[in-house]
N, C-alpha and C positions, 0 to 999 in steps of 0.2 A: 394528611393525618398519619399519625406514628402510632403503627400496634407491634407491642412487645408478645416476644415467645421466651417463656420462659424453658431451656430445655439444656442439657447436659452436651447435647451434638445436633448441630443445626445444621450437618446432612444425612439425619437419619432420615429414614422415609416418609414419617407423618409430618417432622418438622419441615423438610423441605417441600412436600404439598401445603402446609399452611404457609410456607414466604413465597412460593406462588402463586398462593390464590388472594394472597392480600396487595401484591404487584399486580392482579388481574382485575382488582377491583380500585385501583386507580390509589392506594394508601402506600405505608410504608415499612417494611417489618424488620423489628431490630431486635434479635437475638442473643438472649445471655443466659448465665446459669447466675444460680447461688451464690456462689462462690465468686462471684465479681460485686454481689451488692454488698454496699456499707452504707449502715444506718447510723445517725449524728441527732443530738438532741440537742437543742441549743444553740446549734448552728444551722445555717444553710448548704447544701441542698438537704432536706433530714433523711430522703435517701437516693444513693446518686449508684450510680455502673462506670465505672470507668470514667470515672469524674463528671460522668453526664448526671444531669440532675431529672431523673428519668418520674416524679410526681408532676412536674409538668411539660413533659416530652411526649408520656405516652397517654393515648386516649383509653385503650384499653392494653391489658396482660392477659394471654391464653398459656395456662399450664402444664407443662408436659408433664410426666411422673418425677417424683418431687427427689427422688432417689437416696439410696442408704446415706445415713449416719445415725451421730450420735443423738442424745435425748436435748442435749444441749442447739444441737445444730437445728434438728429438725422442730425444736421449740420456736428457734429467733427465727429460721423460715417461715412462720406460719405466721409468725408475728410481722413480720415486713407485709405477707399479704394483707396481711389482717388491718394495716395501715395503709399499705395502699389506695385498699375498699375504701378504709372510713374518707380518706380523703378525696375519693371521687373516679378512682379508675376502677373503669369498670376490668372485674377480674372472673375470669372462665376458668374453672367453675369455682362460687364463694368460697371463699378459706374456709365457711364453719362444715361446708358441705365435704371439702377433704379431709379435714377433719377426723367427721364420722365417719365419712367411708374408708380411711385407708386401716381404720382399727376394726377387724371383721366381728371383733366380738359387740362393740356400740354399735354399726349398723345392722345386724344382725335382730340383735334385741328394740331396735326400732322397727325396722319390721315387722317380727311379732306382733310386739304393743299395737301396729296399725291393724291387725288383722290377716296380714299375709302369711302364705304359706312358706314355711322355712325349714329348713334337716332339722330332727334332732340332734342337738348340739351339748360334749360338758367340756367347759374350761374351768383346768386348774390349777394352781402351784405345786402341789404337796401329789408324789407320787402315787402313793397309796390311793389317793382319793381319783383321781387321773385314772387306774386301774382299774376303779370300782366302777369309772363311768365307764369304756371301755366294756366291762361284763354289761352295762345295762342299757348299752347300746347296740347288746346282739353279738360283740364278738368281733366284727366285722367292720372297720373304721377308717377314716382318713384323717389322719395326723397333718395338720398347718401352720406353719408361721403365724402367728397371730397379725403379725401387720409380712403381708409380700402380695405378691400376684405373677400371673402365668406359669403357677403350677410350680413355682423355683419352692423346694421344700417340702412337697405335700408328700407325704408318704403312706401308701394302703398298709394296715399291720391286720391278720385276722389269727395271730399266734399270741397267748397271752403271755409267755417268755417273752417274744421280744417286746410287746408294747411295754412290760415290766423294764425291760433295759432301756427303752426310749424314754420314758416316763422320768426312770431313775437319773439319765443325763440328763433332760431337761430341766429336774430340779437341782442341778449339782452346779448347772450352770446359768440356775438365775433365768430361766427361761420357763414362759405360761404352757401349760398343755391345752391347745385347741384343738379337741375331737370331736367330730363328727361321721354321724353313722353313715355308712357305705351305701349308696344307694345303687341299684342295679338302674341299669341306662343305657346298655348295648353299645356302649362306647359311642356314644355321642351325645351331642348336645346344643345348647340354643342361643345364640347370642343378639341380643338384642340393640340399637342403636341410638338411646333416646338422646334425644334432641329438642330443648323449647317446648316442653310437655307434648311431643308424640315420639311415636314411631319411625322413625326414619328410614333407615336403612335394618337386615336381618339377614342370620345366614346361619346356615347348619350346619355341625363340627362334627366331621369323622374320622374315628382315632385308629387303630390300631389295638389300642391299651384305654385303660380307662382314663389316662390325660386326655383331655379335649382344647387343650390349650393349641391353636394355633401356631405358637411359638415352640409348640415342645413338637410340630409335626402332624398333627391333624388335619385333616383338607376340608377348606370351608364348600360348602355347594347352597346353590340359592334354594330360599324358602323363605316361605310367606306365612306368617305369623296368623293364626287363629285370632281372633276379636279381645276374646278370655289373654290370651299371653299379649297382647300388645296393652291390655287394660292395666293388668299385671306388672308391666316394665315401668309401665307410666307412673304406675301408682308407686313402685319402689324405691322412681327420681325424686319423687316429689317429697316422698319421707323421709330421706336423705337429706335433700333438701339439693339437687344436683339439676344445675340446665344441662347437659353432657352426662351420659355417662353410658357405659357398654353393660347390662345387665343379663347376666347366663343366667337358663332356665333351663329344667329337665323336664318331660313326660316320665308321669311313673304309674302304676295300676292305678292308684288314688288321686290322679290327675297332674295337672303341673306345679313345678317346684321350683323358689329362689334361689338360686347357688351364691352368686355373688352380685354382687353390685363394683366396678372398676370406675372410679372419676376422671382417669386421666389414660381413657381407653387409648390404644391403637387402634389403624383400619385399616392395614394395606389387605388382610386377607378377607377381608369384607369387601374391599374394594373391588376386587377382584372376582364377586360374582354379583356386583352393583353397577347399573347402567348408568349411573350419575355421578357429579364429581362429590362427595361426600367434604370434603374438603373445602371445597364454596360454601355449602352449605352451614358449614361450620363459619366462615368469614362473612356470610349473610347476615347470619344472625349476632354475631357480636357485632357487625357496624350498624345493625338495627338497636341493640342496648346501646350503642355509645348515643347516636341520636335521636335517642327519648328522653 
């Protein structure tokens, strides 16, 4: 059996714990980006890598982050998944689930809608109105890339000159304002592991600064998730619509909070205060979807 990893560098760390653990489990794993697949309509293979005709090569695709481009690029990538799927390979985690979650403001407002707890949040175009939310989120904000993750972008502004001037570049340059209100957090934070609708793996982020990103320097240390924030994570994957995904969560006086939702998490610094290979665990359960 042949499982694809779809990933940009297939000796980063995550990627190469999953062509490990898919060698360990007696399968096959073959490695590519984007940027090798061509899709054909009318012809045969309709989508091949390297002239391989990888619709019936692989049993399953496991997704790494889908990485920058254009609106063009990142369209016809999701669409390959999206055909993939319909054709029968089983894909970690569903196109529609990346989807929603790589656009913070769509999964965001699904949550909501489900009942969870989530920051106050304004996105907007138009400067001025960017400004207004900004005053009426206290003053005190985190400015986001609408679509990024680990933290690449996010800027604290608590000056309303400069959010004025961020504001005014983002509208100059065709870009959304995503604010949300500052939450106090003691510089740390919660990351969650869901997996197959539970709990998996979890570990506690501590920063320095208010990034709790792992990647930006924060030290993960173990911790074991209250009943309430594992109910919480679970319930986030599943509004999403994600088998996979790394869910941050904060404690705050008014109890816990969704930060984000990641589809196409990393785990080396979870790893690292997990006694289990998180990795198999992940190669478990996609050769359990292939045979069902």
């Amino acid at each position: 059996m042949k499982i694809g990893i779809l990933t940009r560098n297939e000796d980063s760390w995550c990627s190469a714990q999953l062509k490990a653990s898919i060698l360990k489990h007696g399968a096959s794993p073959v490695c590519f980006d984007f940027r090798s697949m061509v899709a054909q309509i009318g012809l045969e293979p309709h989508v091949m890598v390297n002239s391989r005709d990888i619709f019936n090569e692989l049993k399953a695709v496991i997704v790494r982050p889908v990485g920058r481009g254009s609106l063009e690029e990142i369209i016809f990538r999701m669409d390959l998944l999206h055909r993939l799927a319909r054709r029968g390979t089983y894909v970690l985690n569903p196109p529609s689930a990346i989807e929603k979650s790589v656009d913070k403001y769509y999964a965001l407002t699904l949550m909501e809608e489900a009942g969870l707890p989530v920051p106050r949040t304004v996105i907007a175009e138009d400067a001025e109105a960017a400004l207004r939310g900004f005053r009426e989120l206290g003053g005190d904000v985190v400015i986001k890339p609408i679509f990024g993750s680990r933290g690449v972008g996010s800027t604290r502004v608590s000056d309303a000159d400069v959010a004025e001037r961020v504001f005014q570049a983002l509208e100059f340059n065709h870009q959304v304002a995503y604010i949300q209100e500052f939450v106090p957090h003691g510089n740390c934070d919660f990351r969650i592991f869901v997996l197959g609708g539970r709990a998996l793996a979890s570990m506690r982020r501590a920063a320095e600064n208010w990034k709790t990103n792992v990647s930006r320097g924060a030290k993960p240390e173990p911790y074991e998730p209250s009943k309430e924030v594992e109910e919480l994570s679970i319930k986030a994957s599943e509004t999403v619509g994600c088998e996979v995904a790394g869910v941050d969560v904060m404690e705050t006086e008014k109890g816990s909070l969704l930060i984000e939702l990641n589809s196409q998490p990393g785990w080396k610094g979870l790893q690292s205060v997990t006694e289990f290979n998180i990795a198999d665990e992940v190669i478990r359960h996609v050769l359990h979807k292939v045979r069902e």
